[in-house]
C-alpha positions as CSV (number, residue, x, y, z in Angstrom):
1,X,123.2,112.1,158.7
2,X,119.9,113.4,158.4
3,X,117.4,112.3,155.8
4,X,117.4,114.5,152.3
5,X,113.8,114.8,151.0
6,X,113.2,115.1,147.3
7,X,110.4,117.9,146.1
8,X,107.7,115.3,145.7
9,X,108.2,114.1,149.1
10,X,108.3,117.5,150.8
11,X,105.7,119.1,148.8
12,X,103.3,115.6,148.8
13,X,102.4,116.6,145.0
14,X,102.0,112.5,143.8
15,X,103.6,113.0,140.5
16,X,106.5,110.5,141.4
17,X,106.5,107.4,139.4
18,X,103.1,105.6,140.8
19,X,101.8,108.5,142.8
20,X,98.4,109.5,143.3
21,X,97.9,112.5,140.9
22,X,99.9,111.1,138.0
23,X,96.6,110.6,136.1
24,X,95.5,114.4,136.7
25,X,99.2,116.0,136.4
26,X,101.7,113.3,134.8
27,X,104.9,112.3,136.3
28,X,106.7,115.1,137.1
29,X,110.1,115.6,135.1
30,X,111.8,115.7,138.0
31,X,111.4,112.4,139.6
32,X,112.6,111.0,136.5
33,X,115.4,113.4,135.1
34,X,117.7,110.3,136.1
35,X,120.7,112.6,134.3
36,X,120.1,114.6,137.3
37,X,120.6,111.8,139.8
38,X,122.5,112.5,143.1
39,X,122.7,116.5,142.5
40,X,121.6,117.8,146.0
41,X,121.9,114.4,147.1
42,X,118.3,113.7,145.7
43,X,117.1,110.5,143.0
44,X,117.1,111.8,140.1
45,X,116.3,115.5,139.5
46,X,114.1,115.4,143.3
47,X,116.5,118.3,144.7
48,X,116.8,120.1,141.7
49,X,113.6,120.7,140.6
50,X,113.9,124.5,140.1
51,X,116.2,123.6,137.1
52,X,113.8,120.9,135.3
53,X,111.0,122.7,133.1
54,X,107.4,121.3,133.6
55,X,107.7,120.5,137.5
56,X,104.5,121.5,139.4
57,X,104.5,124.8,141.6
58,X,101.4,125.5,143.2
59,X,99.2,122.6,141.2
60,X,100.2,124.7,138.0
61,X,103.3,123.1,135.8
62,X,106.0,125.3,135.6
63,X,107.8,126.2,132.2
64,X,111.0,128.0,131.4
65,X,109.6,131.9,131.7
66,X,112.1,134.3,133.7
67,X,109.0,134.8,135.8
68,X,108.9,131.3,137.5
69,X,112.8,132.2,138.6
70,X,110.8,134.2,141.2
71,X,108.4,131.6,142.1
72,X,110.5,129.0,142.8
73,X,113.0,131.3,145.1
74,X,110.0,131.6,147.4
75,X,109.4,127.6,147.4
76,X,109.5,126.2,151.1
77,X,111.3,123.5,149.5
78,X,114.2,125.5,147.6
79,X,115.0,127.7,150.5
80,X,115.0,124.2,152.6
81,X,117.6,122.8,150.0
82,X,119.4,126.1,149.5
83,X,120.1,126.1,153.4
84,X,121.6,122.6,153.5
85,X,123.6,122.3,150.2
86,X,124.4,126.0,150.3
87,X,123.2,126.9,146.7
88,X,124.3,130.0,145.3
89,X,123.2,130.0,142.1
90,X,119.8,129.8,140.7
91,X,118.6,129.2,137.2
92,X,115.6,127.3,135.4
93,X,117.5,125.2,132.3
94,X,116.5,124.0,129.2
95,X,117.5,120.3,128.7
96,X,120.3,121.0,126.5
97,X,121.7,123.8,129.7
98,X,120.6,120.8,132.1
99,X,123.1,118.2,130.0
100,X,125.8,120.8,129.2
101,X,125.4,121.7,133.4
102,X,125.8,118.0,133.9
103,X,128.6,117.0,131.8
104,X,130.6,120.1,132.9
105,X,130.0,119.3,136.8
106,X,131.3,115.5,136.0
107,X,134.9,117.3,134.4
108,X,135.1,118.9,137.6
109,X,134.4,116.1,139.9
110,X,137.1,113.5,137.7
111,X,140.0,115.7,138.0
């Protein structure tokens, strides 16, 4: 089975917990959205990034405007991820749309 990168490590950004530009940039939501953990088969929200406000797109953080949808649809690293999992849907969540999308996708998986 081949290895499944998370965003920091494809993108090299350094905003994973102890990276190099978490002192410029911060740690990057996604690397610790641990709610998120396994989605993608990534740690935490590292292959759903696109759906976790504040990740970094093109050294600029990335909020929760429509606009970014686009952005992020032209992302190296979403297209790689779309192509192996197969994503059909796209959409940049609030946290409360992350936990609702979260708690609805464990129903589905207990049945």
């Amino acid at each position: 089975m081949a290895i499944k990168l998370n965003c920091w490590e494809f993108e090299k950004c350094g905003r994973e917990p102890g990276g190099a530009n978490i002192t410029e940039y911060d740690v990057c939501p996604a690397a610790i959205e641990s709610s998120a953990n396994g989605i993608n088969g990534g740690k935490n929200g590292g292959r759903l990034c696109w759906a976790i406000a504040g990740t970094l797109c093109n050294k600029k953080v990335k909020g929760t405007l429509a606009k970014e949808k686009f952005s992020c649809m032209n992302c190296d690293f979403f297209k790689l991820v779309n192509k192996e999992e197969y994503i059909n849907t796209y959409e940049i969540l609030t946290p409360i749309q992350l936990n609702e999308f979260l708690a609805s996708r464990t129903k589905v998986v207990s049945r």
